[in-house]
C-alpha positions as semicolon CSV with decimal commas, in nm:
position;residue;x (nm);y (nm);z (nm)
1;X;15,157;8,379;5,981
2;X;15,011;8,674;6,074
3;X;14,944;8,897;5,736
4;X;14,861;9,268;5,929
5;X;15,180;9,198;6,088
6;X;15,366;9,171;5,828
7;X;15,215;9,420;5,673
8;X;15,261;9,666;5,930
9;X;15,643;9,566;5,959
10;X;15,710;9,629;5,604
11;X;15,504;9,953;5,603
12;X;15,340;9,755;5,265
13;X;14,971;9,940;5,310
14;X;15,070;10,204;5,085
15;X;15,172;9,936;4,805
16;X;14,901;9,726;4,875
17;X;14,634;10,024;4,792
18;X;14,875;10,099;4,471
19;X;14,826;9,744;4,321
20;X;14,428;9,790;4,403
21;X;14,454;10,124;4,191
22;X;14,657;10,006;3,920
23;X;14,409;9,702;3,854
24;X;14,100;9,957;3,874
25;X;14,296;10,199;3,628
26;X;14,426;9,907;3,428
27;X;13,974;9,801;3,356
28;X;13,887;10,157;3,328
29;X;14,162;10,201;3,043
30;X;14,054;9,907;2,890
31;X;13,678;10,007;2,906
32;X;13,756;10,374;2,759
33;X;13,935;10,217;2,443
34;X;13,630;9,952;2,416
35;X;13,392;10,291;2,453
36;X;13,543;10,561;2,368
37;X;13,247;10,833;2,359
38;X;13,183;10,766;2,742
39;X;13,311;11,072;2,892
40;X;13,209;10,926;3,242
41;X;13,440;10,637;3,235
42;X;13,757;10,895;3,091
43;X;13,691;11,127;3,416
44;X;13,653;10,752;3,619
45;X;13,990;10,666;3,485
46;X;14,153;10,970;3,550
47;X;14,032;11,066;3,902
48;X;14,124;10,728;4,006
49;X;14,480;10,808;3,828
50;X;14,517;11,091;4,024
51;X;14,399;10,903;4,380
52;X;14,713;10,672;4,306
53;X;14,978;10,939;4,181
54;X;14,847;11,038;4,560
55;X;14,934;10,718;4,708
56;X;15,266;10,724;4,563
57;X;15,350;11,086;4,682
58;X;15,253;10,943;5,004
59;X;15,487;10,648;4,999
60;X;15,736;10,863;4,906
61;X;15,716;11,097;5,146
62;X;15,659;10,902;5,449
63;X;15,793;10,566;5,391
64;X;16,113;10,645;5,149
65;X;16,172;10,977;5,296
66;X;16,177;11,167;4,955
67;X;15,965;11,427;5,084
68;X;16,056;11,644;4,755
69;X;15,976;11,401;4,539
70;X;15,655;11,282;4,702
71;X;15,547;11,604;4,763
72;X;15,516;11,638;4,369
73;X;15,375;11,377;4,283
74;X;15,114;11,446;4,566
75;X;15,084;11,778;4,338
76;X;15,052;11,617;4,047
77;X;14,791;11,342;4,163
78;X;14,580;11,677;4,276
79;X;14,593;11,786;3,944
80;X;14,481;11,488;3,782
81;X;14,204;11,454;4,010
82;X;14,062;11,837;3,930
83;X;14,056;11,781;3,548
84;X;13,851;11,438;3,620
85;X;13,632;11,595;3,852
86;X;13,575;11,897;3,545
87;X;13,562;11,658;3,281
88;X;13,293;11,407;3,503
89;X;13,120;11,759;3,491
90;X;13,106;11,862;3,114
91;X;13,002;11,474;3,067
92;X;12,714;11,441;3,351
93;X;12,591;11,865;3,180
């Protein structure tokens, strides 16, 4: 068995890359309610949000042709990402 076949034949990169982001945001959402005044892990948790809402606009686009769709929540991921990167900012001033 060949697993980057199969990969490649099911075009299953794009979920494989989700399931690594979930897990990460699953930890870092269990870390912020553990420790709640670190700002740094919040803007972790939500840039790494917004990196998967990108992976799923991806997969959406390109692999289940819903290029409206995917092309929001590609939007929506960029979003997510700017107000981590500003809050990683007010917590590192």
């Amino acid at each position: 068995m060949n697993w980057n076949k199969i990969i490649k034949d099911n075009k299953l990169l794009p979920d494989l890359i989700n399931i690594v982001l979930g897990i990460a945001v699953i930890v870092l959402f269990v870390l912020v309610i553990l420790k709640p005044s670190n700002y740094a892990l919040m803007a972790s948790l939500m840039i790494v949000a917004g990196i998967m809402n990108l992976s799923n606009g991806y997969r959406k686009a390109r692999v289940n042709g819903q290029k409206g769709i995917g092309l929001f929540f590609s939007i929506v991921g960029v979003v997510v990402i700017a107000f981590g990167i500003y809050y990683l900012r007010v917590a590192l001033a």
